[in-house]
N, C-alpha and C positions, 0 to 999 in steps of 0.2 A: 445928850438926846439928839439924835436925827432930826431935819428939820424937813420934813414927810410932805410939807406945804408946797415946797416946790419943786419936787420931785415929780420926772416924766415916764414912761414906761419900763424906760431900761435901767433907768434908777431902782426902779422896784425890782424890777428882774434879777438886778445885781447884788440887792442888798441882804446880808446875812439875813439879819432878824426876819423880814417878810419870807424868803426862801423858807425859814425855820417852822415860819408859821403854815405857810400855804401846804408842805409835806407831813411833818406832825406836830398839828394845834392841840394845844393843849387849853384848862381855862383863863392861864394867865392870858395867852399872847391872844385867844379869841378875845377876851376882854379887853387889852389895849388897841384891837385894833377896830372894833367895834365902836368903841370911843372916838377913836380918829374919825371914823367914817359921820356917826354924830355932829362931831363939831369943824367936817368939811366935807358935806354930801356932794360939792362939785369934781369932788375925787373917786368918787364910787366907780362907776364907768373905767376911767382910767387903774383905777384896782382890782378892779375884774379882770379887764383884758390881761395885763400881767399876771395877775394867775390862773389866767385860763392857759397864758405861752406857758408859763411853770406846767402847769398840767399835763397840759397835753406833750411837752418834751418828755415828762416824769412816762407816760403813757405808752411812749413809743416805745423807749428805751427799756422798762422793762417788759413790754410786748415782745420783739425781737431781741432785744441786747443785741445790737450791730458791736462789731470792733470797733476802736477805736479810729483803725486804719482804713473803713468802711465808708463812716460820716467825714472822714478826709476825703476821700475822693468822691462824696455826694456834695461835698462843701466845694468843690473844686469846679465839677461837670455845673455846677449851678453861676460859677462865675461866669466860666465859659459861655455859658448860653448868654447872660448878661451883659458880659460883654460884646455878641454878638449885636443882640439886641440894640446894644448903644452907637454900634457902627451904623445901623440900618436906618437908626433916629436922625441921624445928622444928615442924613442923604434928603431928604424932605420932610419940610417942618409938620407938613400934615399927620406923618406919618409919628413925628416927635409928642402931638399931642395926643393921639388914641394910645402911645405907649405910655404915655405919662404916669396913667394909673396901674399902669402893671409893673411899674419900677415900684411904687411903694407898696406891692403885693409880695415883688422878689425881692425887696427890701427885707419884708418881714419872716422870708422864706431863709434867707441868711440867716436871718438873726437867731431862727429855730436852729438851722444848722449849726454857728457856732455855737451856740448853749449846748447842742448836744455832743459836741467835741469835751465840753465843761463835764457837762450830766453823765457820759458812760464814763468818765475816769472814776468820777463819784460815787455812782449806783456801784460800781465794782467794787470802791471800799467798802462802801454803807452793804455789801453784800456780805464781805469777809469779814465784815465786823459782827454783824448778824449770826454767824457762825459761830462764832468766836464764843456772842453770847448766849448762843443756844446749848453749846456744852457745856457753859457756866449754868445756866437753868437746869441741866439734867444730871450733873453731879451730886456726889448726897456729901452732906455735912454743911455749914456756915463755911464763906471763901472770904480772903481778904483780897483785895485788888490793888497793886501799886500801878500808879500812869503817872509816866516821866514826861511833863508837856513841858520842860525847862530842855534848857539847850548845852546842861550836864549829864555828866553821867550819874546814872543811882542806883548806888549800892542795897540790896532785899538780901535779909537774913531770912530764912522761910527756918521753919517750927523744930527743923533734923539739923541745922547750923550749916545746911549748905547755904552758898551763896552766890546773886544772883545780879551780876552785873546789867542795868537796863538800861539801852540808847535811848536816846530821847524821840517822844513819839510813838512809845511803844508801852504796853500795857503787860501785866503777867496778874493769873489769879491763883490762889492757894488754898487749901485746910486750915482752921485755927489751929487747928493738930494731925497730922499724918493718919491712914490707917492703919491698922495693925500689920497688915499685909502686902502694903500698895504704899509709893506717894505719888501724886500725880499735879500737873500744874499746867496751867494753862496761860499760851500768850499769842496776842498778835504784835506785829515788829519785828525789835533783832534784841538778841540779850548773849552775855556768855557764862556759864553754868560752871560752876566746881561745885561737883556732887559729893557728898556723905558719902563713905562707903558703907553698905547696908544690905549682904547678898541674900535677908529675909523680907528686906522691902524693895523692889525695884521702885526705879524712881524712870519715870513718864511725863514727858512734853509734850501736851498736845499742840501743833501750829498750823491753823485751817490744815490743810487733808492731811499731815504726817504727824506719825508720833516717832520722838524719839525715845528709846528706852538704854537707861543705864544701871549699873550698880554700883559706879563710884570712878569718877572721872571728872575731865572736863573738856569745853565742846562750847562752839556757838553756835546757832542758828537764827538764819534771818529769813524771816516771814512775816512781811507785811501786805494789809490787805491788799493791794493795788497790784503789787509785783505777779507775775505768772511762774515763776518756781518759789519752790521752799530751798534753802541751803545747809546743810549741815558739813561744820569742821572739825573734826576728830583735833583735839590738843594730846591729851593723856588718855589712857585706857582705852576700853573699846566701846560702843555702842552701837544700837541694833535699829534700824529704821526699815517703817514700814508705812504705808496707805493706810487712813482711820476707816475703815468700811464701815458704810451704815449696815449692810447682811452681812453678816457674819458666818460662810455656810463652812471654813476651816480658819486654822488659825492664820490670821494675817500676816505674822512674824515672817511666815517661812515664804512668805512670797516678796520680803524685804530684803534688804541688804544686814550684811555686819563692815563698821567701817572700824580699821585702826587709826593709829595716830599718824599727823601727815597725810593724811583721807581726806575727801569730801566727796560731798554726795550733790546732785542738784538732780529734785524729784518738780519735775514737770507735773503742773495739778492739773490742765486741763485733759490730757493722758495717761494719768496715774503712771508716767513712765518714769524709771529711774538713771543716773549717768553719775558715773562713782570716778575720780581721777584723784591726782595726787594732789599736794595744795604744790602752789605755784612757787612757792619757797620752804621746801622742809627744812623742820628743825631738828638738831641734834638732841637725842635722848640721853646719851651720855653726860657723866662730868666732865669736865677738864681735867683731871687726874687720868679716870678711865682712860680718856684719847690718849694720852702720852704714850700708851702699849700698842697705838698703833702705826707702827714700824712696823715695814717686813723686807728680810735680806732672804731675797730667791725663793719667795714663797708662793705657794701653789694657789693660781689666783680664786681657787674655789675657796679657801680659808683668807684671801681680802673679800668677796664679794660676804662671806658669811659675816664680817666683822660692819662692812657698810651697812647688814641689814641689822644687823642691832645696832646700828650706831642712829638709824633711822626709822627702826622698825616699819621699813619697803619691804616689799617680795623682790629676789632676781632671780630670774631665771633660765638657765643655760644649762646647757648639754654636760653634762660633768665629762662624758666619756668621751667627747671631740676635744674638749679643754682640759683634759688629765696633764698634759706634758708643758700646758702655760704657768710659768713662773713668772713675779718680777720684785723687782725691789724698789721698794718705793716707802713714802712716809705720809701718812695724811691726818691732816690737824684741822685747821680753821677754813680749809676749802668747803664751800657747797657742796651739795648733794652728786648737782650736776658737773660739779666740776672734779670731784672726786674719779666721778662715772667717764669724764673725758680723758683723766688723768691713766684711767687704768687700761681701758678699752685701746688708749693709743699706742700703749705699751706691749700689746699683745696683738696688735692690726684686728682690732675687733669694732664693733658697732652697737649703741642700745636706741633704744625707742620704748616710749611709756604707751600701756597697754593698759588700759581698767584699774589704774590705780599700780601697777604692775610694770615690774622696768625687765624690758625684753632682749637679752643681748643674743647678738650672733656674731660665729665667727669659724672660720675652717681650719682650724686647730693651729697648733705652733707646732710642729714636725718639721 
């Protein structure tokens, strides 16, 4: 138990439980602290003012919601002045004592301001959590919810036997039982998904504004409330992302992406804008048997660049008809992606660059 007795303003400001209480009291915490106030009225005063500062921070911030990067620099221009101030002080005492009281005015003018450095990171999450539980509220059927507050990882079987890797921190909610038609799940955080294959049920991630849709894959995405994109990483199969629109006046899908494997997506929420690229190390699709076949003695580089896209499932793409007469021979195993793409391009005096997920070569033929 807190020792509440000799606690000063900022004490209360700081303290979980009082913070809990002062935004949403319920009758336990009204009753304890009702109690306090009973059995130490020379503390009323001083628990007022601290949640009038709770308040009124709470107030502003969801008034305007400033960025983050906003009350930085209103925290800033106020030192400034302060310190102005304090050079002005020292020049004459007279002038040290009329300011005297306005130092513990801009004292308390900081103090609002850092809390509100505190308070928008917060109201942001407490917003996208809010979300989160409002489409749990609007779902039909009984949900189960796993929240991983340990600092492993935690493995969710959900009702279809797919399964649901969760980082810690992060929340996902479910169906006791899938629909007939649908399954759908909901999460804030980051998790990574190996989906049932089920192409009579799509299977649906809502994560604050993006849903993901699949029929049998696997994929992570990270969305947690605070961050300002959603992430999506295509591992196996494909999946279809889109904006969760509250009007629905066509189908949402078709103004989404589709990503394959080796893909990600990073959907901008405050723009509903989307940026699709490659992930930053793709993986081989193939076995290790498969690759053994690829070797090539004086082969037509449009039958290697065909073999690195299934070896990767990338796009390339180039001119067949400038590069008809490019051959080369070469063997490619355990190289990267990129190094594959360096290996081949240098052999035929060519160049690529990644393009929307998309590997872009050019080159003025081998003649």
């Amino acid at each position: 138990m807190m020792n509440y007795r000799n606690f000063q303003i900022q004490d209360f400001i700081e303290d979980a439980a009082f913070k809990e209480w002062v935004m949403k009291p319920d009758m336990h915490s009204d009753a304890f602290w009702n109690n306090f106030l009973e059995q130490h009225p020379e503390k009323t005063n001083l628990l007022n003012n601290a949640r009038n500062v709770l308040l009124a921070v709470k107030s502003e911030i969801e008034k305007d919601f400033p960025s983050e990067a906003q009350v930085q620099r209103i925290f800033e221009n106020l030192q400034d002045q302060l310190q102005e101030t304090k050079d002005a002080a020292q020049n004459v005492e007279k002038v040290q004592r009329i300011w005297s009281w306005k130092w513990s005015a801009a004292a308390s003018v900081l103090l609002v301001a850092g809390l509100a450095l505190i308070y928008a990171h917060w109201f942001k999450q407490d917003k996208s959590i809010a979300v989160y539980e409002k489409m749990i509220s609007a779902s039909e059927g009984n949900l189960l919810e796993k929240h991983n507050d340990t600092d492993q990882l935690m493995k969710v079987v959900l009702p279809d036997g797919s399964e649901v890797t969760l980082e810690k921190n992060s929340r996902i909610s479910y169906p006791v039982v899938f629909e007939k038609n649908k399954r759908e799940v909901y999460l804030i955080g980051e998790a990574f998904f190996q989906v049932k294959k089920d192409p009579k049920k799509p299977f649906l991630v809502f994560a604050n504004e993006l849903v993901t849709k699949v029929l049998g894959t696997s994929f992570r995405i990270k969305a947690f409330g605070e961050d300002k994109n959603v992430l999506v990483i295509v591992k196996t199969g494909r999946v279809s992302v889109f904006a969760n629109q509250q009007i629905k006046t066509q189908d949402p899908e078709t103004s989404g992406l589709v990503l394959t494997p080796n893909q990600e997506v990073i959907f901008e929420r405050a723009d509903q804008r989307f940026s699709r690229k490659l992930v930053e190390n793709p993986v081989i699709l193939l076995s290790a048997d498969e690759l053994q076949h690829y070797s090539f003695d004086d082969a037509p580089v449009a039958k290697i660049f065909d073999a690195i896209e299934k070896a990767y499932g990338v796009d390339i793409v180039f001119d067949e008809e400038i590069m008809s007469d490019c051959k080369l021979t070469t063997s490619l195993t355990n190289e990267t992606l990129f190094e594959k793409l360096d290996i081949v391009c240098k052999g035929i005096d060519a160049e690529y660059k990644v393009v929307d997920a998309q590997v872009i070569i050019s080159s003025k033929g081998c003649r």
